[in-house]
Backbone as CSV, one residue per row, in Angstrom:
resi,resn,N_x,N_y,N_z,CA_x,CA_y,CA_z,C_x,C_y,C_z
1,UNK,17.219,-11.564,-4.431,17.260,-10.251,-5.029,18.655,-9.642,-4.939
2,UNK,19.175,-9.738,-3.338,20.749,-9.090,-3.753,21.618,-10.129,-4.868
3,UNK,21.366,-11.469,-4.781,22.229,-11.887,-6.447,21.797,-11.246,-7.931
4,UNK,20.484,-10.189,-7.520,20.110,-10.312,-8.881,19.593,-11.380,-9.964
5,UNK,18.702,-12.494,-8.412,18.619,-13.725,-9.340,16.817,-13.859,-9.589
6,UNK,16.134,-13.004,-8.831,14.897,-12.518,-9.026,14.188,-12.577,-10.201
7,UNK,13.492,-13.273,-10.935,13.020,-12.651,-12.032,11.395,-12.483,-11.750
8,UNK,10.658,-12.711,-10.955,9.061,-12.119,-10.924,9.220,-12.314,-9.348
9,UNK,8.585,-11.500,-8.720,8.018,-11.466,-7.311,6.151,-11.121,-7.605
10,UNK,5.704,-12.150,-7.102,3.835,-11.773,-7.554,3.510,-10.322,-6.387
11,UNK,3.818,-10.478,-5.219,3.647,-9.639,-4.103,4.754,-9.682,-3.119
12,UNK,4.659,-8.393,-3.061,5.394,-7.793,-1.975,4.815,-6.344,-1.433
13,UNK,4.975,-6.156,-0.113,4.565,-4.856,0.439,4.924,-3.748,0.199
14,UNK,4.674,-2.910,0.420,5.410,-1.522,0.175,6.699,-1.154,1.160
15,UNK,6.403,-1.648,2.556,7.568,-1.593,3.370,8.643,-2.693,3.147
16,UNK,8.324,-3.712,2.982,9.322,-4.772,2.458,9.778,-4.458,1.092
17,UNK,9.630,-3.734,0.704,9.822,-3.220,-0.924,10.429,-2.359,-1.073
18,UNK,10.703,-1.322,0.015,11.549,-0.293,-0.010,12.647,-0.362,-1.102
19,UNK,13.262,-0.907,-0.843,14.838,-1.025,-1.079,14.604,-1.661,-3.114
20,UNK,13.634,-2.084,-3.162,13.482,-2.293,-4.654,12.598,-1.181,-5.005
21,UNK,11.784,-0.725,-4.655,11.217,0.643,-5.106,11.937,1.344,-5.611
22,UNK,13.516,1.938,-4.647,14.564,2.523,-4.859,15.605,2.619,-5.385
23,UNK,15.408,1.201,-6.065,16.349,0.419,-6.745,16.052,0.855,-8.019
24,UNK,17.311,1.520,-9.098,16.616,2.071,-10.195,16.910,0.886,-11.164
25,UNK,17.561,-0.409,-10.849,17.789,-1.951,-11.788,17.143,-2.487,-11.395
26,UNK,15.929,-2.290,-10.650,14.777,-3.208,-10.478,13.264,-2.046,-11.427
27,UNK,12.677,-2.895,-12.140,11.604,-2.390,-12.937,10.772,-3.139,-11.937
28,UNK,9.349,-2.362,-11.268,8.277,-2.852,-10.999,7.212,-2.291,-11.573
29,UNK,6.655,-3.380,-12.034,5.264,-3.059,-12.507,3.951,-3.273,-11.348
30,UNK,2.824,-2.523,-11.676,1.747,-2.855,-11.024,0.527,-3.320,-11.882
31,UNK,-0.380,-3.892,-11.608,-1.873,-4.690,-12.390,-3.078,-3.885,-11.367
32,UNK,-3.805,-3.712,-12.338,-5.362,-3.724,-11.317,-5.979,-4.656,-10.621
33,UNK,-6.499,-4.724,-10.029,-7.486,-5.601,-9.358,-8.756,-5.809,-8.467
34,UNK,-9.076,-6.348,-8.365,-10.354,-6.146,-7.627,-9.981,-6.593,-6.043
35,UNK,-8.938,-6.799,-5.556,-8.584,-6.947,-4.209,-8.831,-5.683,-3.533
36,UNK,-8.823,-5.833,-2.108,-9.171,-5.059,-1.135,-8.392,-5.032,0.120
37,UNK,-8.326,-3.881,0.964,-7.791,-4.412,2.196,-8.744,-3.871,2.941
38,UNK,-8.852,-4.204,4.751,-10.064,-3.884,5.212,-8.793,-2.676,6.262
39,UNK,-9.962,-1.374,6.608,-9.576,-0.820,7.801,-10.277,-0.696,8.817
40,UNK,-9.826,-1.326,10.221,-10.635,-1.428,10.967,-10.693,0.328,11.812
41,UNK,-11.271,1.031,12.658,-11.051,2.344,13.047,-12.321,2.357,14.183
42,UNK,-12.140,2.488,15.228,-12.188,2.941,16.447,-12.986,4.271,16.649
43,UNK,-14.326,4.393,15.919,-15.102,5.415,15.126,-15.758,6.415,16.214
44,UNK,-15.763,5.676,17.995,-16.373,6.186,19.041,-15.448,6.923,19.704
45,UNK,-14.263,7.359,19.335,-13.054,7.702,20.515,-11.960,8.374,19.230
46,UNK,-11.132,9.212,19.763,-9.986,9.760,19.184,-10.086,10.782,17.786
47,UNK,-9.569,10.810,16.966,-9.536,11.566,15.397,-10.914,10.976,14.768
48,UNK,-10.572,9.608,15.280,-12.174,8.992,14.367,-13.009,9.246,14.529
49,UNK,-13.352,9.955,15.548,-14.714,10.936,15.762,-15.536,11.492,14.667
50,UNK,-14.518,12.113,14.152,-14.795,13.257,12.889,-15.006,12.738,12.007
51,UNK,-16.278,13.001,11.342,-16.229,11.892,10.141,-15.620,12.457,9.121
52,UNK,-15.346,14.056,9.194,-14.320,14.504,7.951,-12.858,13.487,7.718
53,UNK,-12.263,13.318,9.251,-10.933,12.704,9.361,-11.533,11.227,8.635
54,UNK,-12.352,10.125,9.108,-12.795,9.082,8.132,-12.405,9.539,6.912
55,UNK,-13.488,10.523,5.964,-13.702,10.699,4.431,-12.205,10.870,4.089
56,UNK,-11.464,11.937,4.514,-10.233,12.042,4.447,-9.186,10.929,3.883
57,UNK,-9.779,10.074,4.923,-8.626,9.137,5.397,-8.897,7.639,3.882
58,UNK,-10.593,7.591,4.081,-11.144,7.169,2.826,-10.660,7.711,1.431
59,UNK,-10.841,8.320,1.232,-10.382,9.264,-0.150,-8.684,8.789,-0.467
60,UNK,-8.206,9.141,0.473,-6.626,8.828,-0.016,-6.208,7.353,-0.382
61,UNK,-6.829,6.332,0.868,-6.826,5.294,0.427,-7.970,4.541,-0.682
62,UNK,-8.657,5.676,-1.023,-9.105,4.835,-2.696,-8.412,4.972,-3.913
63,UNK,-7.607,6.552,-3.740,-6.918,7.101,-4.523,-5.515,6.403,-4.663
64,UNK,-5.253,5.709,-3.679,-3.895,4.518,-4.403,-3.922,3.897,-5.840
């Protein structure tokens, strides 16, 4: 990528991606999909208590 010799990357993260996110000579596109990621959460102890903080926390990450 710093040669500019890049022409498709299938995946990359959002933190490893920084620097091309920001990059206004890099075009990224995104696709839909039916992939998933799992969150695991600790539902007996801490913030996770609350199931508002869950829905919350749910909601934003569907809304990506």
């Amino acid at each position: 990528m710093q040669g500019r010799q890049a022409d498709v990357m299938s995946d990359f993260t959002v933190q490893g991606g920084v620097s091309i996110l920001n990059n206004p000579q890099f075009k990224v596109l995104g696709t839909k999909s039916s992939s998933h990621r799992q969150m695991h959460m600790r539902c007996d102890m801490g913030a996770f208590k609350d199931k508002r903080v869950r829905q919350a926390l749910a909601s934003r990450s569907i809304a990506r």
